[in-house]
MIFIDREN-482187 format. One record per residue (C-alpha): residue number from 1; x, y, z; residue in three letters. Coordinates in nm, 2 decimals. Example, Ala and Ser with C-alpha at 12.3 -4.5 7.8 and 13.67 -1.06 7.14 Angstrom:
# MIFIDREN-482187
1;1.23;-0.45;0.78;ALA
2;1.37;-0.11;0.71;SER
This chain:
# MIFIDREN-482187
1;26.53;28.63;1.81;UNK
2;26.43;28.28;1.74;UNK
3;26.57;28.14;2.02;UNK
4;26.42;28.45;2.23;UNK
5;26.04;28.31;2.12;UNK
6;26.16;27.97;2.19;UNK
7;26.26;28.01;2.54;UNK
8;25.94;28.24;2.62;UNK
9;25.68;27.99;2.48;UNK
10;25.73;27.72;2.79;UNK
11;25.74;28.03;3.07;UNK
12;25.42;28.12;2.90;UNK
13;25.26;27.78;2.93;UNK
14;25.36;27.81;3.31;UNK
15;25.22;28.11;3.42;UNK
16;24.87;27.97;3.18;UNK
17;24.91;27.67;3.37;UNK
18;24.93;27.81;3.72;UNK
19;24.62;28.04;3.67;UNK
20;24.42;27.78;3.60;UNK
21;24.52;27.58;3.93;UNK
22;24.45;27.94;4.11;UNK
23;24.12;27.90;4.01;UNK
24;24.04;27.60;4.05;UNK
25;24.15;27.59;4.41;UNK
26;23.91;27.89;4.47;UNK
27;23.64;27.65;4.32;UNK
28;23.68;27.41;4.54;UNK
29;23.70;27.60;4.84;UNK
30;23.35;27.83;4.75;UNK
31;23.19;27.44;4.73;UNK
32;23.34;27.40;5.08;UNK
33;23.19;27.75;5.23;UNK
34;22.87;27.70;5.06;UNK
35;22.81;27.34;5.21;UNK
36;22.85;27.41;5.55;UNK
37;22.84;27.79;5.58;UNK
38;22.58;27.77;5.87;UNK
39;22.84;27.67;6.11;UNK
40;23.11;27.90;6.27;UNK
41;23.35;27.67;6.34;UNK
42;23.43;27.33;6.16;UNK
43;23.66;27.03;6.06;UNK
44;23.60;26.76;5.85;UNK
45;23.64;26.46;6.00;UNK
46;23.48;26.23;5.70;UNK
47;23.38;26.27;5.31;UNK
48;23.03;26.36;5.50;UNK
49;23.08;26.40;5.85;UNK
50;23.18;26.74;5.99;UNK
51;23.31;26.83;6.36;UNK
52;23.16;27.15;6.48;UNK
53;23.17;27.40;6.70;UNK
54;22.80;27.58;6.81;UNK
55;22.73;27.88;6.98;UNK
56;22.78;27.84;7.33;UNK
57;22.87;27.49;7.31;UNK
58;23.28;27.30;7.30;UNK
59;23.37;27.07;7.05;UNK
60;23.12;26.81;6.94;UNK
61;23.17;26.50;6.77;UNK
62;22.78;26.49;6.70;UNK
63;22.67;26.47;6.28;UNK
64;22.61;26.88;6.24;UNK
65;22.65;26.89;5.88;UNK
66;22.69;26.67;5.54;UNK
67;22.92;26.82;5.25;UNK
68;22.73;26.78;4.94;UNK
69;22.96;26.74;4.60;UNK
C-alpha cells in the first residue's frame, strides 16, 4: 500500500503540472485575440508589427496593428 501512494504522488504532480500549462497557454492566446481582434486575418511579423489582411484588400506589409503586453 505504501509503495501504492508512493508511485501515485509523482503522476499526481504531472497531471497538476500540466493543467496549469493548459491554462496558461489559453492566457496567452486571449492576450493575443484581444490585441488585435479588429483584424480578420493576421501574422506577426515583429514583437509589434503585424501582417494583415483587410476586407477587400491582399496581403499587406503596411503597420495595421501593435500587440500590447
Amino acid at each position: 500500500m505504501k509503495a501504492l501512494c508512493l508511485l501515485l504522488f509523482p503522476v499526481l504532480g504531472l497531471l497538476v503540472s500540466s493543467k496549469t500549462l493548459c491554462s496558461m497557454e489559453e492566457a496567452i492566446s486571449e492576450k493575443i485575440q484581444e490585441s488585435a481582434s479588429s483584424l480578420g486575418s493576421w501574422d506577426v511579423r515583429a514583437e509589434t508589427t503585424c501582417h494583415c489582411q483587410c476586407a477587400g484588400m491582399d496581403w499587406t506589409g503596411a503597420r495595421c496593428c501593435r500587440l500590447q503586453p
